[in-house]
N, CA and C atoms as an extended XYZ file, in Angstrom:
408
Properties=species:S:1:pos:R:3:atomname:S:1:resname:S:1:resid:I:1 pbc="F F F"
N         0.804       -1.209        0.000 N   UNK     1
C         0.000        0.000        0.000 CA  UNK     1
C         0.839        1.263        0.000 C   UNK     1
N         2.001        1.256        0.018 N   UNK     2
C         3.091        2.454        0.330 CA  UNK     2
C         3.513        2.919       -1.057 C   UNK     2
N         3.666        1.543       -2.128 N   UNK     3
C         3.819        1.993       -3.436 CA  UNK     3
C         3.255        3.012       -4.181 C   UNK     3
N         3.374        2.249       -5.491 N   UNK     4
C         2.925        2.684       -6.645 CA  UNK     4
C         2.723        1.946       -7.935 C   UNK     4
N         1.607        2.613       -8.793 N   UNK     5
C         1.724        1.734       -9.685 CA  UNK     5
C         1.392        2.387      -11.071 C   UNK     5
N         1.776        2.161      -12.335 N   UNK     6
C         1.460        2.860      -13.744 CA  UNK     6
C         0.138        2.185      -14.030 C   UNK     6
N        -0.727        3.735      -13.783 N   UNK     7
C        -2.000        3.365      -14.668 CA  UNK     7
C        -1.860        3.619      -16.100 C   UNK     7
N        -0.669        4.720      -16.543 N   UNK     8
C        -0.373        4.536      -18.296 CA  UNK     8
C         1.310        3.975      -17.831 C   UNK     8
N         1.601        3.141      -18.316 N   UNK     9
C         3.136        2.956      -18.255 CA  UNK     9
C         4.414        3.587      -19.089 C   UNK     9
N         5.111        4.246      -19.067 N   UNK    10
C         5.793        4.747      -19.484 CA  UNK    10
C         5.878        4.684      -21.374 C   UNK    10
N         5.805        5.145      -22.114 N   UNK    11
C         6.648        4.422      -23.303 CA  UNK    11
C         7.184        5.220      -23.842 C   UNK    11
N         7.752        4.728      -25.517 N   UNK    12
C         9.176        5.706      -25.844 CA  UNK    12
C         8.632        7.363      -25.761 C   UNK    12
N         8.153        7.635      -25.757 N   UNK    13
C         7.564        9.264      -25.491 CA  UNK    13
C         8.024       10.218      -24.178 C   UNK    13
N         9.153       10.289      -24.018 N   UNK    14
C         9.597       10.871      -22.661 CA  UNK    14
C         9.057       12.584      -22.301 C   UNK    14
N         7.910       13.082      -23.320 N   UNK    15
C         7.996       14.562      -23.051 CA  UNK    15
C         7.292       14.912      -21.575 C   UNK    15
N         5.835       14.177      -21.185 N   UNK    16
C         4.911       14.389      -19.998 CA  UNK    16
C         4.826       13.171      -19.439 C   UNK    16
N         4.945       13.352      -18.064 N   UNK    17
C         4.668       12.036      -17.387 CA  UNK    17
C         3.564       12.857      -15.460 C   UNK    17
N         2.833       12.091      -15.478 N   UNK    18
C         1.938       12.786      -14.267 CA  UNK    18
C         2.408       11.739      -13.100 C   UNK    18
N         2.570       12.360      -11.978 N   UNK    19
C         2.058       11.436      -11.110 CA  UNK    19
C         1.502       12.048       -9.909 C   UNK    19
N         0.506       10.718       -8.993 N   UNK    20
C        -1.060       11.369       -8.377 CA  UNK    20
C        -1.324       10.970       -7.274 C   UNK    20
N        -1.892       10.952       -6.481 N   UNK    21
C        -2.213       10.961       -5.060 CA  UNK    21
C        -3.921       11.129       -4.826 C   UNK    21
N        -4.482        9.672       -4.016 N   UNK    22
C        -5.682        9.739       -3.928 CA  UNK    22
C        -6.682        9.812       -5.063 C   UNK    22
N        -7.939       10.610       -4.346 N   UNK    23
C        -8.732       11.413       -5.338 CA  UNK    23
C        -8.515       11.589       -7.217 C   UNK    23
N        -6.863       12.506       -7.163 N   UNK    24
C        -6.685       13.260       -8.099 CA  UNK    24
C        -6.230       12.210       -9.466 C   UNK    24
N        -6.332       10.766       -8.857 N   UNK    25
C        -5.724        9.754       -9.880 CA  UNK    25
C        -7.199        9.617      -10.313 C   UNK    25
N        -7.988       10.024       -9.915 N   UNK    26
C        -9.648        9.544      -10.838 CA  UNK    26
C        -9.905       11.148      -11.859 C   UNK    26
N        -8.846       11.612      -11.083 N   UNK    27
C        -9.975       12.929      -11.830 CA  UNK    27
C        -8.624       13.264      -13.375 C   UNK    27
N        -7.564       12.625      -13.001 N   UNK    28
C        -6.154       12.898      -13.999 CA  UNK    28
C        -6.796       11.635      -15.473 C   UNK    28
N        -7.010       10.514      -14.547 N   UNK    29
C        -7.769        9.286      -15.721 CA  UNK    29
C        -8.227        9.630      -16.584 C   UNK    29
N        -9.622       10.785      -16.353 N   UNK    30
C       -10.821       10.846      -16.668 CA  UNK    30
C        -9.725       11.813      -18.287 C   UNK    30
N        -9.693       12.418      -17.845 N   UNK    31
C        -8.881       13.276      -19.024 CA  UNK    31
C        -7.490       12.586      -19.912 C   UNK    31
N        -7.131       11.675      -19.092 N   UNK    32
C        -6.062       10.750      -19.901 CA  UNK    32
C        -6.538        9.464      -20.568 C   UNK    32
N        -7.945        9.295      -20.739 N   UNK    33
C        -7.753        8.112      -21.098 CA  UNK    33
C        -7.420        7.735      -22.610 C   UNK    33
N        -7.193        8.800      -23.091 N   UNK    34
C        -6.308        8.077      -24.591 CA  UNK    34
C        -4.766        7.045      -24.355 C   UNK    34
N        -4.122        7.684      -22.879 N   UNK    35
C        -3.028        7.213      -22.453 CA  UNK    35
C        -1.987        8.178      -22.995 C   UNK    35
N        -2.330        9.097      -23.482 N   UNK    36
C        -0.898       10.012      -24.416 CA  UNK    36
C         0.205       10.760      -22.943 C   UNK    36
N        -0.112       10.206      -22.117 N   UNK    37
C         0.980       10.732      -20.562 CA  UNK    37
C         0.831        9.906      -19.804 C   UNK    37
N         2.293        9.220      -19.332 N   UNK    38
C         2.694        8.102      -18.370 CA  UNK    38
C         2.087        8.815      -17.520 C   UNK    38
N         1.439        7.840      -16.360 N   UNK    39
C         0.816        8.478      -15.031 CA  UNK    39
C         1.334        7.172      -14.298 C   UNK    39
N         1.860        7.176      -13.063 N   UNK    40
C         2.009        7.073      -12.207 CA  UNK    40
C         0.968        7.060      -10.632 C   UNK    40
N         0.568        6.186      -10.242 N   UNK    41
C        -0.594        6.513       -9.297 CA  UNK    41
C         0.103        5.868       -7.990 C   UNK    41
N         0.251        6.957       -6.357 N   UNK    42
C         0.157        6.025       -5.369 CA  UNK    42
C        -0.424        5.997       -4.196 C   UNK    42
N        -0.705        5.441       -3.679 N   UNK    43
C        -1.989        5.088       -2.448 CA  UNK    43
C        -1.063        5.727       -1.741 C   UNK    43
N        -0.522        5.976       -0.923 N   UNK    44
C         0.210        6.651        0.114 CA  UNK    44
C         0.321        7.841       -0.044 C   UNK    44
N         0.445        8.864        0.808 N   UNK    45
C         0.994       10.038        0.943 CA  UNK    45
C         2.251       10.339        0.887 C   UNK    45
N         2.868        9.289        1.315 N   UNK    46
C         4.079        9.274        1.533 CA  UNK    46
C         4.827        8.334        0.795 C   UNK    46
N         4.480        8.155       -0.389 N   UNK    47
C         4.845        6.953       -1.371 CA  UNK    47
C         6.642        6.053       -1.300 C   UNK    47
N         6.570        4.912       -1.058 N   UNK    48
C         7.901        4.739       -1.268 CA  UNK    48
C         8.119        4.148       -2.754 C   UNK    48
N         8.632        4.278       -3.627 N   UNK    49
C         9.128        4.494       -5.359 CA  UNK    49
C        10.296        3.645       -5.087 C   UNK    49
N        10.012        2.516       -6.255 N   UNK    50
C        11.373        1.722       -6.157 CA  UNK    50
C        12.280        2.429       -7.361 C   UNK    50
N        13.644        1.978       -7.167 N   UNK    51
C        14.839        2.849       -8.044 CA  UNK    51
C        14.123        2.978       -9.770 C   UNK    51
N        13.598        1.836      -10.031 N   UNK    52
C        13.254        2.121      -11.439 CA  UNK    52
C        12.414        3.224      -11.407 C   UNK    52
N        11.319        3.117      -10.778 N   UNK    53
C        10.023        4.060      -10.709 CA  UNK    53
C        10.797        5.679      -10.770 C   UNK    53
N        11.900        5.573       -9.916 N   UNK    54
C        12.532        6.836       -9.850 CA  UNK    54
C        13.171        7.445      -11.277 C   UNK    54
N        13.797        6.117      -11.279 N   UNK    55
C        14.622        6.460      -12.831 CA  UNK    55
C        13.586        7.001      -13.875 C   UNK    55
N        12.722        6.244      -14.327 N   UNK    56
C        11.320        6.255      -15.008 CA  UNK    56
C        10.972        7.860      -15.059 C   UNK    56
N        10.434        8.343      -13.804 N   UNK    57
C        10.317       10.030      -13.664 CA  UNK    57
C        11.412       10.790      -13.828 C   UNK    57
N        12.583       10.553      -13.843 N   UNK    58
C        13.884       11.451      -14.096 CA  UNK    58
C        14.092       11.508      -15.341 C   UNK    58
N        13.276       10.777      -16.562 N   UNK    59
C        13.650       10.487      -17.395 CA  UNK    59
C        12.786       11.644      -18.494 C   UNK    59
N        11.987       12.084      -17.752 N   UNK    60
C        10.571       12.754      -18.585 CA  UNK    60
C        11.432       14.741      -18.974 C   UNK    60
N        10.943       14.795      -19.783 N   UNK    61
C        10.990       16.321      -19.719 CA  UNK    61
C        10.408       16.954      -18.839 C   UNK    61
N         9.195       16.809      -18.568 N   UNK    62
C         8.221       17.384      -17.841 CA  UNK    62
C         7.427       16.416      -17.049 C   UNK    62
N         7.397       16.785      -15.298 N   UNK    63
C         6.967       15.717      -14.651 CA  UNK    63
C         6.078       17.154      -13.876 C   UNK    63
N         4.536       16.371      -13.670 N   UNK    64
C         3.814       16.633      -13.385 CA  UNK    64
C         3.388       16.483      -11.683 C   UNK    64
N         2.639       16.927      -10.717 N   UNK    65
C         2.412       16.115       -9.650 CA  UNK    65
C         0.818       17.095       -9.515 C   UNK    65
N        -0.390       15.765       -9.302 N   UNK    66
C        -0.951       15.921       -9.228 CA  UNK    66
C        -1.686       15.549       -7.896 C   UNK    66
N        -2.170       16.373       -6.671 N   UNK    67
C        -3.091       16.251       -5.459 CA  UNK    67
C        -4.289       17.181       -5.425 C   UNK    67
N        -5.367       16.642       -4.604 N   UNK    68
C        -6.671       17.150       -4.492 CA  UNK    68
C        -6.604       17.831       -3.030 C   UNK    68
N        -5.398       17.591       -2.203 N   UNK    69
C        -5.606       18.395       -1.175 CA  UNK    69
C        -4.091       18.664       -0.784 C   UNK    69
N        -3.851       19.323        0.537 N   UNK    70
C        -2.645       19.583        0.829 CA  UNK    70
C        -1.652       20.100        0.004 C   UNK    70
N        -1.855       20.798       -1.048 N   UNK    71
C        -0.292       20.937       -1.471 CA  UNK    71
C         0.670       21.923       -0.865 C   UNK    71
N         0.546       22.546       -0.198 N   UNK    72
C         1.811       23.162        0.560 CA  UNK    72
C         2.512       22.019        2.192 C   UNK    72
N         3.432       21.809        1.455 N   UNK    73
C         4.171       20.311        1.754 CA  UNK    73
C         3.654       18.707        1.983 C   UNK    73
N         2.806       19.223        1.081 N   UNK    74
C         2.147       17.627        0.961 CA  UNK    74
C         3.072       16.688        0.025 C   UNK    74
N         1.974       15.799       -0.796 N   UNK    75
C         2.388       14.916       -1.162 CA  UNK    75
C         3.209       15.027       -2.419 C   UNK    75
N         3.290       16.546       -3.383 N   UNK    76
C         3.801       16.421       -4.312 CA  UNK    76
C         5.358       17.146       -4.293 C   UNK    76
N         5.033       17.974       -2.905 N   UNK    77
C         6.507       18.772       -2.549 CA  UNK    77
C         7.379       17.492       -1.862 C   UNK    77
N         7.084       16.739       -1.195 N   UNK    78
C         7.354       15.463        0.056 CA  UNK    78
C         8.552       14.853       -1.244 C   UNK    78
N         7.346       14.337       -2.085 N   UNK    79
C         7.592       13.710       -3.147 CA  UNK    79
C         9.403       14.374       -4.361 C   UNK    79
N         9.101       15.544       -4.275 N   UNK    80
C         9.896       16.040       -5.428 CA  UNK    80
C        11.066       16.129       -4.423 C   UNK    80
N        11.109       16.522       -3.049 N   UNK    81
C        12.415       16.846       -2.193 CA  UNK    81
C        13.068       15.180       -1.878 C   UNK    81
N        12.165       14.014       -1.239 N   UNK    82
C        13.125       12.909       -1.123 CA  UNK    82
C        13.305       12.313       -2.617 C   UNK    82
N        13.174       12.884       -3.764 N   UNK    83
C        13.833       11.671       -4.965 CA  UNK    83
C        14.425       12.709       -5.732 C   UNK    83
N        14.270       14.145       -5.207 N   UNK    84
C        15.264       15.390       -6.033 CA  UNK    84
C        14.532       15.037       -7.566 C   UNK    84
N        13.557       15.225       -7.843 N   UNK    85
C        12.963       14.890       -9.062 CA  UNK    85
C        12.557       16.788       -9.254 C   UNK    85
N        12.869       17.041      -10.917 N   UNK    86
C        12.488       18.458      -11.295 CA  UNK    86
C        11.193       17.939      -11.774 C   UNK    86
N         9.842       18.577      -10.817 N   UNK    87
C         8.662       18.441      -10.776 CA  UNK    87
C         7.486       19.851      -10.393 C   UNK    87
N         6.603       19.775      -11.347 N   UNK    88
C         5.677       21.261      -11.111 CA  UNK    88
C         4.736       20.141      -10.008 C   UNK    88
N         4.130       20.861       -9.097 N   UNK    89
C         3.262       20.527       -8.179 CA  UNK    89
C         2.065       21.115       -8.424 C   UNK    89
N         0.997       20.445       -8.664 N   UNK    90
C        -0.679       21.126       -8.944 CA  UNK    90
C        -1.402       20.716       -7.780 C   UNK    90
N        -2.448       21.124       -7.141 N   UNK    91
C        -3.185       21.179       -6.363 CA  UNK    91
C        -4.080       21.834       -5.913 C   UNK    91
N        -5.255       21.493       -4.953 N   UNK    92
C        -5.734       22.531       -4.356 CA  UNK    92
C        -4.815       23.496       -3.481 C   UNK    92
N        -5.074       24.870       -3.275 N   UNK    93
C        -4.456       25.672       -2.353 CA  UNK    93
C        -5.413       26.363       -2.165 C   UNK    93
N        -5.393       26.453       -0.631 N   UNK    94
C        -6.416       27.319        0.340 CA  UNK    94
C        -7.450       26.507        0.668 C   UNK    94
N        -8.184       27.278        1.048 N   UNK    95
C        -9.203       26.176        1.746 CA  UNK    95
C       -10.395       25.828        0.676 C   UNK    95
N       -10.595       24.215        0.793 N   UNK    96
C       -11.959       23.722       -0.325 CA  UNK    96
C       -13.146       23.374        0.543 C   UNK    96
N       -13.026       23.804        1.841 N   UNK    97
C       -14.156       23.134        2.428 CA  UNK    97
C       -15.843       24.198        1.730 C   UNK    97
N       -15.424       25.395        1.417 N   UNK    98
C       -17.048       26.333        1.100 CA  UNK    98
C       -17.149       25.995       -0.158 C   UNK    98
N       -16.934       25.188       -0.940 N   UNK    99
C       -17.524       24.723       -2.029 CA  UNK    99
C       -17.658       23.415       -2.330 C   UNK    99
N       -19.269       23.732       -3.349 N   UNK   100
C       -19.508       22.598       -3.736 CA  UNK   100
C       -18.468       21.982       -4.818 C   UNK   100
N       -18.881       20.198       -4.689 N   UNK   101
C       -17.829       19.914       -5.563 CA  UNK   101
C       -17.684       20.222       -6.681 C   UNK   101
N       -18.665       20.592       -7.834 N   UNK   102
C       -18.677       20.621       -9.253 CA  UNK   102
C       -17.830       21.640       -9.594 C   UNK   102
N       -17.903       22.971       -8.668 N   UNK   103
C       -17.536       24.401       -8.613 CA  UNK   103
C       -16.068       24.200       -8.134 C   UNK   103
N       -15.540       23.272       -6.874 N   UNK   104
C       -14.449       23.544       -6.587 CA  UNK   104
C       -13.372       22.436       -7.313 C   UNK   104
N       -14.107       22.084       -8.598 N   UNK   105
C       -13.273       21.431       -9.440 CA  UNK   105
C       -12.403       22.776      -10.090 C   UNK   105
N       -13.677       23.237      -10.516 N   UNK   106
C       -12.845       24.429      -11.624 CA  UNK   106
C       -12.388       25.370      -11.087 C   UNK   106
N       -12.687       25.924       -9.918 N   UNK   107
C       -11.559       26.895       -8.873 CA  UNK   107
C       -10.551       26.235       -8.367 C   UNK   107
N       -10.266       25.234       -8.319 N   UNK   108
C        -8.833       24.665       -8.010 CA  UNK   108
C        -8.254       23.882       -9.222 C   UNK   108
N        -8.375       24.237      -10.601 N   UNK   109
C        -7.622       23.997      -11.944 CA  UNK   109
C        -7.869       22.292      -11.673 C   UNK   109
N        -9.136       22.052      -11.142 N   UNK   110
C        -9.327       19.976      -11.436 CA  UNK   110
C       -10.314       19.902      -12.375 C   UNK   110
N       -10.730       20.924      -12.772 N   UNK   111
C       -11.864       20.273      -13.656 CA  UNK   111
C       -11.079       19.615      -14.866 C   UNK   111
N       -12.169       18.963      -16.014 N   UNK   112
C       -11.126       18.045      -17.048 CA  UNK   112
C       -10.579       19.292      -18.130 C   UNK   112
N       -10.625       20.463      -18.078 N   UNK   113
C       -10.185       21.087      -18.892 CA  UNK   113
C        -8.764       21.870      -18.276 C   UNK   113
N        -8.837       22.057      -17.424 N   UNK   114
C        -7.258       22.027      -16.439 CA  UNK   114
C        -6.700       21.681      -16.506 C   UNK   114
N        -7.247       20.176      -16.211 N   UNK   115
C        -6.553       19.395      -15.877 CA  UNK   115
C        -5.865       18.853      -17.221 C   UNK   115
N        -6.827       18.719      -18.746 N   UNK   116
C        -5.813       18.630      -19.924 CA  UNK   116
C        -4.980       19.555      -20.588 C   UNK   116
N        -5.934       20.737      -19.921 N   UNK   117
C        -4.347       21.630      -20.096 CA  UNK   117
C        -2.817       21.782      -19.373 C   UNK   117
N        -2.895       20.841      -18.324 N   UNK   118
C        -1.568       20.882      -18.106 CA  UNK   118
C        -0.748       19.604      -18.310 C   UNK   118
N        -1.783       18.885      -18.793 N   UNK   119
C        -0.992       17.221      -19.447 CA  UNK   119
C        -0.851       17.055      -20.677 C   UNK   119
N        -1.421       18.315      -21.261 N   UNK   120
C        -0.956       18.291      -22.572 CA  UNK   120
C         0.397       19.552      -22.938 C   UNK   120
N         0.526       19.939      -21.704 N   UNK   121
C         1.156       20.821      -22.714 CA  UNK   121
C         0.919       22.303      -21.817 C   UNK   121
N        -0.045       22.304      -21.464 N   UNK   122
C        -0.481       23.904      -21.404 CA  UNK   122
C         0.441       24.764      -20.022 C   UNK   122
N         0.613       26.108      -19.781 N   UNK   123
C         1.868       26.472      -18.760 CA  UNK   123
C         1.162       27.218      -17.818 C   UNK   123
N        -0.044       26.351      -17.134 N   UNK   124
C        -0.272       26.679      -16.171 CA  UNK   124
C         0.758       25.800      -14.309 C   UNK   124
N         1.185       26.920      -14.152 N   UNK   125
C         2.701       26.119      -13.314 CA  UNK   125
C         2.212       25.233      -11.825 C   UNK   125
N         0.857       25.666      -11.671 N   UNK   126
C         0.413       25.263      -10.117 CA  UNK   126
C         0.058       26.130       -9.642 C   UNK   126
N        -0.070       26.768      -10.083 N   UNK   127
C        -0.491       28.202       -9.181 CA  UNK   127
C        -1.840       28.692       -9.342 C   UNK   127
N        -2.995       27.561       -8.608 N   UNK   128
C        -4.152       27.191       -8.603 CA  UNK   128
C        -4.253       28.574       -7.798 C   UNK   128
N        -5.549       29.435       -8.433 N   UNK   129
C        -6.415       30.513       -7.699 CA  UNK   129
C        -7.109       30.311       -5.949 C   UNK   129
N        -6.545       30.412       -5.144 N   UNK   130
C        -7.066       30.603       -4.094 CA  UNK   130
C        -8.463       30.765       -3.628 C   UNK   130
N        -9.528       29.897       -2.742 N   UNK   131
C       -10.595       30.121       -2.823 CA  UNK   131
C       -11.416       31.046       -1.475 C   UNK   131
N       -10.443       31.157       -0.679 N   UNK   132
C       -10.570       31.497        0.800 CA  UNK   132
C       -11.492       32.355        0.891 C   UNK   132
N       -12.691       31.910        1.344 N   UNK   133
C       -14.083       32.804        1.651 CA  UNK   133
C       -15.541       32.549        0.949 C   UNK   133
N       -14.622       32.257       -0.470 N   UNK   134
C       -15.932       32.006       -0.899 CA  UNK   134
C       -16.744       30.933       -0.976 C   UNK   134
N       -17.890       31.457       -1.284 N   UNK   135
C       -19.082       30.273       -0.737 CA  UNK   135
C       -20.022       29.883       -2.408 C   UNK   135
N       -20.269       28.911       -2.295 N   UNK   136
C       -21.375       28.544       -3.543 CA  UNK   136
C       -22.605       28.621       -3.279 C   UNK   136
């Protein structure tokens, strides 16, 4: 349960590779399922990555990290400091508890159009809009 595992597995295509935590591996799917970006999925917060898995992400141009909660030192900062991996971190930031879910997809860059804009390509860096106060 500490692992990980490739829901797209790597192949010769080294430009995007995601990897996800919880929640955010259903909502990264939903928009990947052609498979055109290695994703990486792991049940832990605290994932332990065997050497390949590591190698695998060092290998990408662009490595992604995708969470639905915590990202100021959560699971995708945790993640990029013990394997020294050059990684953008996406997430919610600030608080998601005053919204509904449909709404606090697309104020925290999860809805599926976000979310394929930054697995395809697009240069939004993580720097999800803050929701603090507001209410639906």
């Amino acid at each position: 349960m500490d692992g990980a595992v490739w829901v797209v597995p790597p192949g010769p295509d080294r430009r995007r590779a995601v990897v996800t935590f919880g929640y955010a591996g259903v909502l990264v799917d939903a928009v990947n399922r052609a498979g055109e970006v290695a994703h990486l999925h792991c049940a832990a917060l605290d994932p332990r990555l065997t050497a390949a898995q590591v190698a695998a992400l060092r290998s990408f141009d662009r490595l992604l990290t995708v969470e639905y909660n915590g990202v100021q030192g959560g699971f995708g900062e945790r993640l990029r400091a013990r394997h020294l991996l050059d990684a953008t971190v996406h997430g919610v930031r600030g608080d998601i508890a005053t919204l509904v879910h449909d709404r606090q997809l697309a104020v925290h860059g999860m809805d599926p159009a976000s979310l394929r804009e930054l697995l395809t390509g697009g240069d939004r860096t993580g720097e999800v809009a803050a929701c603090a106060g507001a209410r639906a």
